[in-house]
ChimeraX commands (.cxc) that place a marker at each C-alpha (Angstrom):
marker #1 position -19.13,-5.17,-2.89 radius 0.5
marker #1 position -17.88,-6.79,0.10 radius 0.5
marker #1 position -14.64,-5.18,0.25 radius 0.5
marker #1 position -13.36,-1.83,0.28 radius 0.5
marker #1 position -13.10,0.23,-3.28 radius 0.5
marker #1 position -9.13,0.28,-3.87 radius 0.5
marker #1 position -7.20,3.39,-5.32 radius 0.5
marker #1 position -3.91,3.09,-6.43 radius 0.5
marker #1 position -2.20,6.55,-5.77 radius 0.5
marker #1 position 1.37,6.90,-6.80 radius 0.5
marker #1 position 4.04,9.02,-8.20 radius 0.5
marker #1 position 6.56,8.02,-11.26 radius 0.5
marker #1 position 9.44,9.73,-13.29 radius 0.5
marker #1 position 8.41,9.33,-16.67 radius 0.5
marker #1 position 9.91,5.91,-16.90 radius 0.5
marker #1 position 7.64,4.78,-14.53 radius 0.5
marker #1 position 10.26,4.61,-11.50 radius 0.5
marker #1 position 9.01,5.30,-8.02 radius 0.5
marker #1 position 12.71,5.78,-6.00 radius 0.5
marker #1 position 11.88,9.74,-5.88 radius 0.5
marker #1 position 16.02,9.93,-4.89 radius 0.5
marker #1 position 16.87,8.72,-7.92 radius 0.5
marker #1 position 14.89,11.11,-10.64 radius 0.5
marker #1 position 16.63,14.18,-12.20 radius 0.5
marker #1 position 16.11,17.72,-11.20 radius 0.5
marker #1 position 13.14,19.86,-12.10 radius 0.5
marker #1 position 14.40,21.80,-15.33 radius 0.5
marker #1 position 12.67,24.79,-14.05 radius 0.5
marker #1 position 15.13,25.40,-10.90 radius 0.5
marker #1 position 12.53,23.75,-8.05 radius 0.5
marker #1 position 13.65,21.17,-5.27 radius 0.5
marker #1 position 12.76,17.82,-6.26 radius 0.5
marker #1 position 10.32,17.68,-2.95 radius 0.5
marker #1 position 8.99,20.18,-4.16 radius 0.5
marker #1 position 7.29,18.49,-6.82 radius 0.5
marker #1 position 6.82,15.70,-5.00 radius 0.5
marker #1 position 4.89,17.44,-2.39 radius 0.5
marker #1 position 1.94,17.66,-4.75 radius 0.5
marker #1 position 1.04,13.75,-4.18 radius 0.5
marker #1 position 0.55,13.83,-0.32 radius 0.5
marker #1 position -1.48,17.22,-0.86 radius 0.5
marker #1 position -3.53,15.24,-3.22 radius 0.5
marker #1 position -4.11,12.04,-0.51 radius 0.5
marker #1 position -6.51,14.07,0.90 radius 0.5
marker #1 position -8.45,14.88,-1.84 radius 0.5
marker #1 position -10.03,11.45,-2.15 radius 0.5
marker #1 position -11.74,11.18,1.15 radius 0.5
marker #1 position -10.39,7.82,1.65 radius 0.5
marker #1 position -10.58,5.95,5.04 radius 0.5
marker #1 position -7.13,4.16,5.13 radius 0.5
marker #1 position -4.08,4.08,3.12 radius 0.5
marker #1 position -2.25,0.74,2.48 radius 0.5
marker #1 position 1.85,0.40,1.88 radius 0.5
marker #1 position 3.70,-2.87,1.97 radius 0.5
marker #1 position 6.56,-3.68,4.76 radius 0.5
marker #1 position 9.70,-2.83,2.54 radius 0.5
marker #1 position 8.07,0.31,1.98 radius 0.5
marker #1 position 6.86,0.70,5.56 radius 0.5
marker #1 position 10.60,-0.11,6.65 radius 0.5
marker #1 position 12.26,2.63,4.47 radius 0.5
marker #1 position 9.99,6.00,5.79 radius 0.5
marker #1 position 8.20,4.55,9.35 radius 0.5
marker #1 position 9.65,1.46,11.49 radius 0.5
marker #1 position 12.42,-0.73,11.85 radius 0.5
marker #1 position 12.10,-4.82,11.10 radius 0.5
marker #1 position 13.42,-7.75,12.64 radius 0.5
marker #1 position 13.05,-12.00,12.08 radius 0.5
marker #1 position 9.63,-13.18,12.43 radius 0.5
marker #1 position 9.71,-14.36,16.19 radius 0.5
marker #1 position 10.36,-17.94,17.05 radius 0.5
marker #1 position 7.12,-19.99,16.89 radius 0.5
marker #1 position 5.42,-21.89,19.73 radius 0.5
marker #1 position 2.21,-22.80,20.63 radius 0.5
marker #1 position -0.79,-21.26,19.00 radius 0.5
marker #1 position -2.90,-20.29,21.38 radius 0.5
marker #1 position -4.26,-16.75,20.25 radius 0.5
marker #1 position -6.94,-17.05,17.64 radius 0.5
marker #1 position -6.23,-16.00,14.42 radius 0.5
marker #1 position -9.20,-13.53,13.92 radius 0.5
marker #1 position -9.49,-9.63,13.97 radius 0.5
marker #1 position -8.15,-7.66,16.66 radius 0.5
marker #1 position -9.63,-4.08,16.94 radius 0.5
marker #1 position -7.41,-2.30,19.67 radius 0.5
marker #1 position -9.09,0.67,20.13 radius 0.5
marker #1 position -12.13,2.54,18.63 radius 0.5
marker #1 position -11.45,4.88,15.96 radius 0.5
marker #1 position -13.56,7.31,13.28 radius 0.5
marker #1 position -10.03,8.45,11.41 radius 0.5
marker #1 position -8.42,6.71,8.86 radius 0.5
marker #1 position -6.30,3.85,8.98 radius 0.5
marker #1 position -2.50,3.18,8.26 radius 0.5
marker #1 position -2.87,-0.21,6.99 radius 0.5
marker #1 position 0.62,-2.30,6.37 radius 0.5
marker #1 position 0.79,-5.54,4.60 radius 0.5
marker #1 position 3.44,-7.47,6.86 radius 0.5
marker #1 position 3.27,-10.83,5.87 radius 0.5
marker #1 position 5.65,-12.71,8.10 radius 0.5
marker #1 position 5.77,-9.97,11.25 radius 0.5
marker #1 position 8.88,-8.21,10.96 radius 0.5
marker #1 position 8.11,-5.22,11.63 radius 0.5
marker #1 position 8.61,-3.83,14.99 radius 0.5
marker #1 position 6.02,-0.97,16.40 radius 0.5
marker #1 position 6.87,1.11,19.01 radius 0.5
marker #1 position 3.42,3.33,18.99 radius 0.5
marker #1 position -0.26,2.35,17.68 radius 0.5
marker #1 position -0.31,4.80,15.65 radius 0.5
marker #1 position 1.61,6.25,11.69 radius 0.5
marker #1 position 1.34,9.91,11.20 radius 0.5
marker #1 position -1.73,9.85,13.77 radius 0.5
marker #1 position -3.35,7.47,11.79 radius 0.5
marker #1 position -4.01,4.02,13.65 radius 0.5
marker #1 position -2.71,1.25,12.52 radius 0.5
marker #1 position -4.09,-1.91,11.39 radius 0.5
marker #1 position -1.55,-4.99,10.81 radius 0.5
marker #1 position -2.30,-7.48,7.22 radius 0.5
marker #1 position -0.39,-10.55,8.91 radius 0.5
marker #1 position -0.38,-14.39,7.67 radius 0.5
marker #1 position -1.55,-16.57,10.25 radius 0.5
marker #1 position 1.38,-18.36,10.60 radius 0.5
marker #1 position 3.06,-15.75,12.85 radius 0.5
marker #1 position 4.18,-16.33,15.99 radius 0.5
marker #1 position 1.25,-15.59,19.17 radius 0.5
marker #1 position 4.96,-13.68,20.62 radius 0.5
marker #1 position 4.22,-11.04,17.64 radius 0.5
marker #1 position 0.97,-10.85,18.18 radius 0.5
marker #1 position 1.13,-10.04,21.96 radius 0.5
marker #1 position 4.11,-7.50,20.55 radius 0.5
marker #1 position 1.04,-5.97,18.81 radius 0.5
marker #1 position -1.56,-5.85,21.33 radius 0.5
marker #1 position 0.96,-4.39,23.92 radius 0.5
marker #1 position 1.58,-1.52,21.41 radius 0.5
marker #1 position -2.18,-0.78,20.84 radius 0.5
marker #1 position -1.55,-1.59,17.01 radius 0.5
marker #1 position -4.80,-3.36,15.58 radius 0.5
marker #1 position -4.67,-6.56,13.23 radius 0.5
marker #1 position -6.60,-8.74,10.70 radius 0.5
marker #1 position -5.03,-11.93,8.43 radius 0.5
marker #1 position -4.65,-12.59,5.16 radius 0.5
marker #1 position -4.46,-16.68,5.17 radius 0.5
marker #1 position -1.73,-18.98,6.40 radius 0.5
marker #1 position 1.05,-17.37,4.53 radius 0.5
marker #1 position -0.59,-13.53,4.47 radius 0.5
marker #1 position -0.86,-13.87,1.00 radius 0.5
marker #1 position -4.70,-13.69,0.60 radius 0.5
marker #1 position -5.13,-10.28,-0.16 radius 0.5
marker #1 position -8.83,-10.51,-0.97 radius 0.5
marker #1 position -9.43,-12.19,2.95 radius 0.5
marker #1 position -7.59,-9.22,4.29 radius 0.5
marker #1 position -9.70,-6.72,2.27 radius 0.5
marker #1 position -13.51,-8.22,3.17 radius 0.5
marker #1 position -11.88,-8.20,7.08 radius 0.5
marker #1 position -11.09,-4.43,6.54 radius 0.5
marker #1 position -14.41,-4.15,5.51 radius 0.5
marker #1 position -16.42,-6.18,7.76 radius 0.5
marker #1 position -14.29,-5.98,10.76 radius 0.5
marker #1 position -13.08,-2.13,10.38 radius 0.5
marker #1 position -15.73,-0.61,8.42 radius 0.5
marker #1 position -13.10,0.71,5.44 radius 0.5
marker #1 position -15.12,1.57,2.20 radius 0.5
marker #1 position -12.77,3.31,0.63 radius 0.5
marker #1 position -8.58,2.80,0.34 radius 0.5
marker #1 position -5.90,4.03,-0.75 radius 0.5
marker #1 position -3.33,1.52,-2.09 radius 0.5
marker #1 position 0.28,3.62,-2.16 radius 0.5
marker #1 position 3.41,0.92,-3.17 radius 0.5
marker #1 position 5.99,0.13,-3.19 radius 0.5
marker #1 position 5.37,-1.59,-6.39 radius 0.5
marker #1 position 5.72,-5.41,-5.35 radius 0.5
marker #1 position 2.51,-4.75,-2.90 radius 0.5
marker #1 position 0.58,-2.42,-6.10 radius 0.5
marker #1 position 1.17,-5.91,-8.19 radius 0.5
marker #1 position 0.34,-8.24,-6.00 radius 0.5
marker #1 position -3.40,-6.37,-5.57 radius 0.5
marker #1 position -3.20,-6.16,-9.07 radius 0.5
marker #1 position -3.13,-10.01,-9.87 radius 0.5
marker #1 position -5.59,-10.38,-7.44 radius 0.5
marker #1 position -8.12,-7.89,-9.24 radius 0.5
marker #1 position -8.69,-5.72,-6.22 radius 0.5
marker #1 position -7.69,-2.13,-7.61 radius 0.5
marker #1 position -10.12,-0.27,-8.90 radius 0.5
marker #1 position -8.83,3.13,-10.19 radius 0.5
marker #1 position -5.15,4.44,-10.44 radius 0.5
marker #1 position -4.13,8.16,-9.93 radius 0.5
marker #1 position -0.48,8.18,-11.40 radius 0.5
marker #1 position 1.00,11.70,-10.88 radius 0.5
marker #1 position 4.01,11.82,-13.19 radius 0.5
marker #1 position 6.87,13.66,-12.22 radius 0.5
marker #1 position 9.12,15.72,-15.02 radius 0.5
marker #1 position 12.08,13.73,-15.13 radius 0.5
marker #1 position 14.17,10.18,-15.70 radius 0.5
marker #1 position 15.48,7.66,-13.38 radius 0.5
marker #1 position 17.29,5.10,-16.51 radius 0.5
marker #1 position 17.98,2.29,-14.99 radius 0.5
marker #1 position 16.89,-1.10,-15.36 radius 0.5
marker #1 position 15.76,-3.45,-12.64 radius 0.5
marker #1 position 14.46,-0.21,-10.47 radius 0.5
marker #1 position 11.15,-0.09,-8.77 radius 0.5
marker #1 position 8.37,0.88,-10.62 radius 0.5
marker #1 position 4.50,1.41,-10.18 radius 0.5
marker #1 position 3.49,-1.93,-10.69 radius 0.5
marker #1 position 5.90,-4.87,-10.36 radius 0.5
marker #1 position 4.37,-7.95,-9.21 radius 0.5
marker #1 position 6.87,-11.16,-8.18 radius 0.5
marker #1 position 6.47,-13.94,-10.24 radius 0.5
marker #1 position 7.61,-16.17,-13.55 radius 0.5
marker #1 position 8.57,-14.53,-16.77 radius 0.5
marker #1 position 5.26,-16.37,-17.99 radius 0.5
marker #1 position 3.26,-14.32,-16.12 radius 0.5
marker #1 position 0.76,-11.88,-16.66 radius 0.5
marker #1 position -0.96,-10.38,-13.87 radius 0.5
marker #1 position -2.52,-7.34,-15.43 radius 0.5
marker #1 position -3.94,-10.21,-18.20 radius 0.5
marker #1 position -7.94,-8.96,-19.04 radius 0.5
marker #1 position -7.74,-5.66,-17.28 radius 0.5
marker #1 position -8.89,-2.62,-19.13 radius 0.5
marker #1 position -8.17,0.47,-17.74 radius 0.5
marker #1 position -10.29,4.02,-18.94 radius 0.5
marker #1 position -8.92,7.34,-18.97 radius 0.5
marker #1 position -11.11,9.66,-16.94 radius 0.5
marker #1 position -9.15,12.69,-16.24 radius 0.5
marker #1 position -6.01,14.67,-17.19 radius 0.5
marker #1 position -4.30,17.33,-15.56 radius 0.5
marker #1 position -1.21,19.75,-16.23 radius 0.5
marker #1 position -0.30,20.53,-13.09 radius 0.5
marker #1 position 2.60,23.43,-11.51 radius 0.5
marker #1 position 6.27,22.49,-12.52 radius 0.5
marker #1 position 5.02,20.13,-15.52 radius 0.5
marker #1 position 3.64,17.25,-13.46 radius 0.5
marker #1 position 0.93,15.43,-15.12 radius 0.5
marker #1 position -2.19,13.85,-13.33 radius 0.5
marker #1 position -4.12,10.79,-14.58 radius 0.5
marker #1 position -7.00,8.98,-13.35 radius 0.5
marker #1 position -8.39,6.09,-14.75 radius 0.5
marker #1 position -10.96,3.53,-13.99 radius 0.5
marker #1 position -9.75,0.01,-13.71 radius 0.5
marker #1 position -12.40,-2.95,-15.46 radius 0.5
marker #1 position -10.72,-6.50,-14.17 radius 0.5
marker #1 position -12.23,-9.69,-15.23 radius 0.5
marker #1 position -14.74,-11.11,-13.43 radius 0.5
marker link #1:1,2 radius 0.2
marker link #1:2,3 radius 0.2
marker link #1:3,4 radius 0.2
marker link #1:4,5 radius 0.2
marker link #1:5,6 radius 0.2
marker link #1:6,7 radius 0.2
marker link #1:7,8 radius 0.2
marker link #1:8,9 radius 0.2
marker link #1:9,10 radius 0.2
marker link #1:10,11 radius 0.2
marker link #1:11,12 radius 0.2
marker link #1:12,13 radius 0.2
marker link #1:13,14 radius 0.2
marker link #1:14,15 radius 0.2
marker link #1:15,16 radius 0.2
marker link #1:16,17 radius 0.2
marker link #1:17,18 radius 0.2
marker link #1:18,19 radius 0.2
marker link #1:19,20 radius 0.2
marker link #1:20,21 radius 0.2
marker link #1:21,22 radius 0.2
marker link #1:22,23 radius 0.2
marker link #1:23,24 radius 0.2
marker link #1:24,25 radius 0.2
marker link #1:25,26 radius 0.2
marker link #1:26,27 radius 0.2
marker link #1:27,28 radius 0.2
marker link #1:28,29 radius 0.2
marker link #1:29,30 radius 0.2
marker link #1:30,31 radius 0.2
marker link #1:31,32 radius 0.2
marker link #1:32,33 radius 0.2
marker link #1:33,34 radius 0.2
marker link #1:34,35 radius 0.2
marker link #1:35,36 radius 0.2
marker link #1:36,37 radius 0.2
marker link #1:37,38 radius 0.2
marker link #1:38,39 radius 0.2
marker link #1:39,40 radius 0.2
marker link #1:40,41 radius 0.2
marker link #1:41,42 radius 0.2
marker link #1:42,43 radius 0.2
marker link #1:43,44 radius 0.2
marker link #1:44,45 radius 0.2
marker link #1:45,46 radius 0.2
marker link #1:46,47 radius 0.2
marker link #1:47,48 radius 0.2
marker link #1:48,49 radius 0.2
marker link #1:49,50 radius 0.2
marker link #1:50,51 radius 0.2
marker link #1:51,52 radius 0.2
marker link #1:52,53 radius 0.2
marker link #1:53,54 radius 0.2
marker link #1:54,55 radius 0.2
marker link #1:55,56 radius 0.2
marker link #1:56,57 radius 0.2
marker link #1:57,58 radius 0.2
marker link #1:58,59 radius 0.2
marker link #1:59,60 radius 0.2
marker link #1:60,61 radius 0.2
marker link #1:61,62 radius 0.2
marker link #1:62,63 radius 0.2
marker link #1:63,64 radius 0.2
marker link #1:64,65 radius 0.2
marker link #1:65,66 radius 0.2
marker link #1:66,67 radius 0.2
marker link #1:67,68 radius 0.2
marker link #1:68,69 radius 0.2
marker link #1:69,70 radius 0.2
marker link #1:70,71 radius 0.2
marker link #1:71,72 radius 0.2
marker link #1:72,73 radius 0.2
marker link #1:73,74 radius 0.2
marker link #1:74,75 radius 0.2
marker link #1:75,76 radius 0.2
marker link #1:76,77 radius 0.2
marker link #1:77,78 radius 0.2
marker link #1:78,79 radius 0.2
marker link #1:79,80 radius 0.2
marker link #1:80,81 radius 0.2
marker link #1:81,82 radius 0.2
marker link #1:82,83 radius 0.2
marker link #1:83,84 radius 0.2
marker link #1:84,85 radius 0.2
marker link #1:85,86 radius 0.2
marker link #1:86,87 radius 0.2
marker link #1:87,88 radius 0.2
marker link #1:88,89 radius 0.2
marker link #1:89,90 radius 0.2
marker link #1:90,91 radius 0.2
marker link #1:91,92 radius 0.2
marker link #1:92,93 radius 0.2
marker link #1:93,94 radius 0.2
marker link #1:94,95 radius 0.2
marker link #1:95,96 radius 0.2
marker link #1:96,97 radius 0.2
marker link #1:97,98 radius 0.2
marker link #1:98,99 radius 0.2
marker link #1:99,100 radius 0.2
marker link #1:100,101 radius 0.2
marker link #1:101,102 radius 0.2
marker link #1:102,103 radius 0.2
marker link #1:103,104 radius 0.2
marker link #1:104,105 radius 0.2
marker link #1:105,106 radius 0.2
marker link #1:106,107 radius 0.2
marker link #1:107,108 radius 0.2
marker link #1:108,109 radius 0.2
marker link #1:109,110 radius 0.2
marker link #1:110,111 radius 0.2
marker link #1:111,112 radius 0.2
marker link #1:112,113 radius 0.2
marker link #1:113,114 radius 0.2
marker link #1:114,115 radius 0.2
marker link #1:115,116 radius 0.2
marker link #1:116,117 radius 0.2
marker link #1:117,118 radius 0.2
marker link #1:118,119 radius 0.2
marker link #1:119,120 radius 0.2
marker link #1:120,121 radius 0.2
marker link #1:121,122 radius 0.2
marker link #1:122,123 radius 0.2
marker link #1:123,124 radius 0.2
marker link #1:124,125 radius 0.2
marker link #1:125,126 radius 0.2
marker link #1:126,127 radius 0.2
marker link #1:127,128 radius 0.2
marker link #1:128,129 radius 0.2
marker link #1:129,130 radius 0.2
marker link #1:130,131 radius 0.2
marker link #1:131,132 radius 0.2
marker link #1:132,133 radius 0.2
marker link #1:133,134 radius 0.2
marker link #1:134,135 radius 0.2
marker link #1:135,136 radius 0.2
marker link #1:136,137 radius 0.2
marker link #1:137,138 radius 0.2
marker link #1:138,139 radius 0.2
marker link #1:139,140 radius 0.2
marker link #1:140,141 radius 0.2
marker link #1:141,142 radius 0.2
marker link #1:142,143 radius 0.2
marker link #1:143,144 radius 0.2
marker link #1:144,145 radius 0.2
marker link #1:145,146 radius 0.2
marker link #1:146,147 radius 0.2
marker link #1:147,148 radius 0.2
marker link #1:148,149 radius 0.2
marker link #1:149,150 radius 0.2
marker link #1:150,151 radius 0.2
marker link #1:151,152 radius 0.2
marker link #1:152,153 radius 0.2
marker link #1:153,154 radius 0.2
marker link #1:154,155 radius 0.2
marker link #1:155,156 radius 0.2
marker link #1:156,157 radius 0.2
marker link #1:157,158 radius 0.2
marker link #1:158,159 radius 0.2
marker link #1:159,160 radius 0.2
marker link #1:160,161 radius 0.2
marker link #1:161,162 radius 0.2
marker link #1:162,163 radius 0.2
marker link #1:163,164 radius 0.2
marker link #1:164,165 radius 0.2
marker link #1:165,166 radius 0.2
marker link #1:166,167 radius 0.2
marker link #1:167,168 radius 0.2
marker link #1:168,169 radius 0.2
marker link #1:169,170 radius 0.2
marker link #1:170,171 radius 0.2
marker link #1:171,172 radius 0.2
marker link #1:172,173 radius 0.2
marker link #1:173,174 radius 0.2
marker link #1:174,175 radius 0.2
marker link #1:175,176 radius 0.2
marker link #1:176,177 radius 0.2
marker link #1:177,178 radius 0.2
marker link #1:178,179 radius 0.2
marker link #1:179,180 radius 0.2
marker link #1:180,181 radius 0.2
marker link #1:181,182 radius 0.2
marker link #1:182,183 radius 0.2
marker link #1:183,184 radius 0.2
marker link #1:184,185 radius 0.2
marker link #1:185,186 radius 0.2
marker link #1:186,187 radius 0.2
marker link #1:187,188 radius 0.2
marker link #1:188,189 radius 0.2
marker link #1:189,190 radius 0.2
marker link #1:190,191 radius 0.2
marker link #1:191,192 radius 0.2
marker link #1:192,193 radius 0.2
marker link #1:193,194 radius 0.2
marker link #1:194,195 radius 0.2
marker link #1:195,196 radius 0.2
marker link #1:196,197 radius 0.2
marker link #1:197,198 radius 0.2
marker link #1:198,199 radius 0.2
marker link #1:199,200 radius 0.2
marker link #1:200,201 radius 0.2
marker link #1:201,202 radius 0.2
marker link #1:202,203 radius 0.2
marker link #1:203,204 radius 0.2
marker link #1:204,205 radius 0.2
marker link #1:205,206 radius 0.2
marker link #1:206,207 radius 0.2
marker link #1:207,208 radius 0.2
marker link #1:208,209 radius 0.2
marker link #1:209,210 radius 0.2
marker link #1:210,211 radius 0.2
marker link #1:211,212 radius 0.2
marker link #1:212,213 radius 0.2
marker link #1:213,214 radius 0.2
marker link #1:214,215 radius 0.2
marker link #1:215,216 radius 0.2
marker link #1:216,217 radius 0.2
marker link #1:217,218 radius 0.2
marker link #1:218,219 radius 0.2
marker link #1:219,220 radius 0.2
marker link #1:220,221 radius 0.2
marker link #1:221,222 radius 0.2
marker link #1:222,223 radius 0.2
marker link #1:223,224 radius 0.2
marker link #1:224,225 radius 0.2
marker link #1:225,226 radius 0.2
marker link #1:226,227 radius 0.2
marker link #1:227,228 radius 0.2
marker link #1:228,229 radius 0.2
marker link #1:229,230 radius 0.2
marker link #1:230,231 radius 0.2
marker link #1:231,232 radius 0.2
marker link #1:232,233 radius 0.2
marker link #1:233,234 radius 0.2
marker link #1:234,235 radius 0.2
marker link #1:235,236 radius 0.2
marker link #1:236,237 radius 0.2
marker link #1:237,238 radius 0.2
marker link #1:238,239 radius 0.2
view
């Protein structure tokens, strides 16, 4: 395979809802954290070489965003930029249009590695290399996911990722067939309300269907402390 092997890692209230703020209490008298805690102690578990999150998600826990900068000439070329060497894992965020702002090269100690579309300013780009923060493309409008994953292979070395939301990126990787196994932790209560995020919720028309010819097989269960439930399965997407 000439991309990395994709693992979809998340946490949902039972209706499938990822906004942890949002869920009911434990009934048993623990902080919600608490029970939350158990998917980062998990993350390290899978020996994985780089996590991926999208912008909005990247926005809400690590950086602050701005408008893409103004365009001008293209001078820079639009193929990888390794800043630095590195043997740890990667903080990999899919920033289509380059709003996000970096003020280090690194997430959590883990270096980061920018998914941009090629159509971003050469400003940004210099924004990036002054910051140390590495990059790779994912076609004109940073929509081609599977360009950006054979970079992170070929470029970066990543055999093995960890793909963690919000849900608009987990469906858009979905529709494109790249996720191989899911490891849904759910968590023992409700969030209700319609038009929340959930674990998989790819943009597009009401006509369509981008989990259409995936399979998925069960391959473990687990009843964890304070009734949180872990599944793994194995994802088969058509050819």
């Amino acid at each position: 395979m000439n991309r990395p092997h994709i693992l979809c890692h998340m946490m949902s209230s039972i209706d499938g809802r990822i906004d942890t703020d949002r869920w009911t209490l434990p009934a048993d008298g623990q902080a919600r954290d608490t029970l939350v805690n158990q998917y980062f102690a998990l993350e390290e578990s899978f020996d994985a070489d780089g996590w991926i999150i999208g912008r909005t998600t990247a926005s809400a826990h690590f950086l602050k965003t701005d408008d893409p900068m103004p365009q001008g000439a293209r001078l820079l070329p639009r193929m990888s930029h390794i800043a630095a060497a590195f043997e740890k894992k990667l903080a990999i965020l899919i920033d289509p249009s380059g709003k996000l702002r970096h003020e280090r090269a690194d997430l959590d100690g883990d270096p980061v590695v920018a998914i941009l579309g090629e159509s971003v300013a050469d400003a940004y780009l210099e924004h990036l290399r002054g910051v140390g923060v590495s990059y790779c493309f994912a076609g004109e409008d940073g929509h081609d996911l599977p360009a950006a994953m054979r970079a992170l292979h070929r470029d970066f070395g990543r055999r093995r990722l960890l793909l963690e939301g919000g849900g608009r990126i987990n469906g858009a990787f979905l529709e494109a067939g790249l996720v191989d196994a899911i490891s849904l932790l759910i968590y023992p209560g409700l969030d209700g309300q319609a038009g929340i995020a959930s674990v998989f919720d790819y943009s597009g028309s009401a006509t369509t269907q981008p989990a259409q010819g995936v399979s998925l097989r069960l391959d473990h269960v687990e009843t964890r402390n304070d009734g949180v439930v872990w599944l793994r399965y194995s994802v088969n997407s058509p050819p």
